[in-house]
C-alpha positions as CSV (number, residue, x, y, z in Angstrom):
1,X,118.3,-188.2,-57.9
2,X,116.3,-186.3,-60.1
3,X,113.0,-186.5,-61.1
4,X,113.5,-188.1,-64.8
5,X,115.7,-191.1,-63.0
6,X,112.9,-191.5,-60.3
7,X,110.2,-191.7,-63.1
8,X,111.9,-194.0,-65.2
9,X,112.3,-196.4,-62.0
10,X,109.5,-198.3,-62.7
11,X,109.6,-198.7,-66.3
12,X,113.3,-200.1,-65.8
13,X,112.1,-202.6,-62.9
14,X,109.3,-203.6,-64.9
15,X,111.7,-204.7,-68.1
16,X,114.1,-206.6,-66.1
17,X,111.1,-208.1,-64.5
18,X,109.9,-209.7,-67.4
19,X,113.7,-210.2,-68.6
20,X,113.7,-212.7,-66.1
21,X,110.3,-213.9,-66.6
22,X,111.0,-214.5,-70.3
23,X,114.5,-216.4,-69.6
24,X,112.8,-218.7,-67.1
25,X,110.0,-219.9,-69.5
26,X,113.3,-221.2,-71.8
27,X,115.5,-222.6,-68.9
28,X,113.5,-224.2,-66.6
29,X,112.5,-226.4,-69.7
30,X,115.8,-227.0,-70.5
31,X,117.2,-227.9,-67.2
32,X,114.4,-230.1,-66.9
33,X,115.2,-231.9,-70.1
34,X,118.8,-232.3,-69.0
35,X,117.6,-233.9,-65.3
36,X,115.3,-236.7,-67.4
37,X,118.1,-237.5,-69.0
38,X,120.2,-238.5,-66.1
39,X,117.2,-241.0,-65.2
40,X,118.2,-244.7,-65.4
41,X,116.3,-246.3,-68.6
42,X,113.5,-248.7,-68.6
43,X,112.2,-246.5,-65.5
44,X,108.9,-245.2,-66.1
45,X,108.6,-241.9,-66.3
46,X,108.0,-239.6,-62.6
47,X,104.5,-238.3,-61.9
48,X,106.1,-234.7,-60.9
49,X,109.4,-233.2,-62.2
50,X,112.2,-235.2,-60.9
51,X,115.1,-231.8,-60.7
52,X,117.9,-234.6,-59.6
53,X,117.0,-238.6,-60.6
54,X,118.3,-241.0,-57.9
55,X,119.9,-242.6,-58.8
56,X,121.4,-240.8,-61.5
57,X,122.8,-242.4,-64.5
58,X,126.1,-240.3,-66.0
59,X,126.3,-243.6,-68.4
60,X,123.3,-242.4,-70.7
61,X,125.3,-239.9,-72.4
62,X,128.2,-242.5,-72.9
63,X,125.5,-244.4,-74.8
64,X,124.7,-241.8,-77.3
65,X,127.8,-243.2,-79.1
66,X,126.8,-247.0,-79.2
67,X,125.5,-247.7,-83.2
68,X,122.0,-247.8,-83.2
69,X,120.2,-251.1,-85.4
70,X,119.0,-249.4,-88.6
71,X,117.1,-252.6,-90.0
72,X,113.8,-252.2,-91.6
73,X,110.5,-252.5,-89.3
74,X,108.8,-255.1,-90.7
């Protein structure tokens, strides 16, 4: 190797480092966002982060597609 690639060694590591660092602080939020949705409803919610909801509940996103009531609050 020569002496530029050995210098730049580093700098490289360094970028990919915080690549990943950066991509985490979006995903990890996102997967946990798809693991509360799994949760049954009417449970309250989990005092840590629940990664896998037992038991989970594949039927919430079948319910996205029921009408919701849209009558007035009163």
């Amino acid at each position: 190797m020569s002496r530029a690639t050995t210098a730049r060694w580093p700098r490289r590591a360094g970028f990919h480092a915080a690549a990943l660092g950066v991509t985490a602080v979006f995903l990890v939020p996102g997967l946990w966002v798809v693991a509360a949705s799994l949760r049954r409803p009417g449970l309250p919610p989990p005092a840590t982060i629940e990664w896998l909801p037992d038991p989970v509940a594949w039927s919430n996103y079948a319910r996205i597609f029921e009408p919701a009531p849209l009558s007035p609050v009163r």
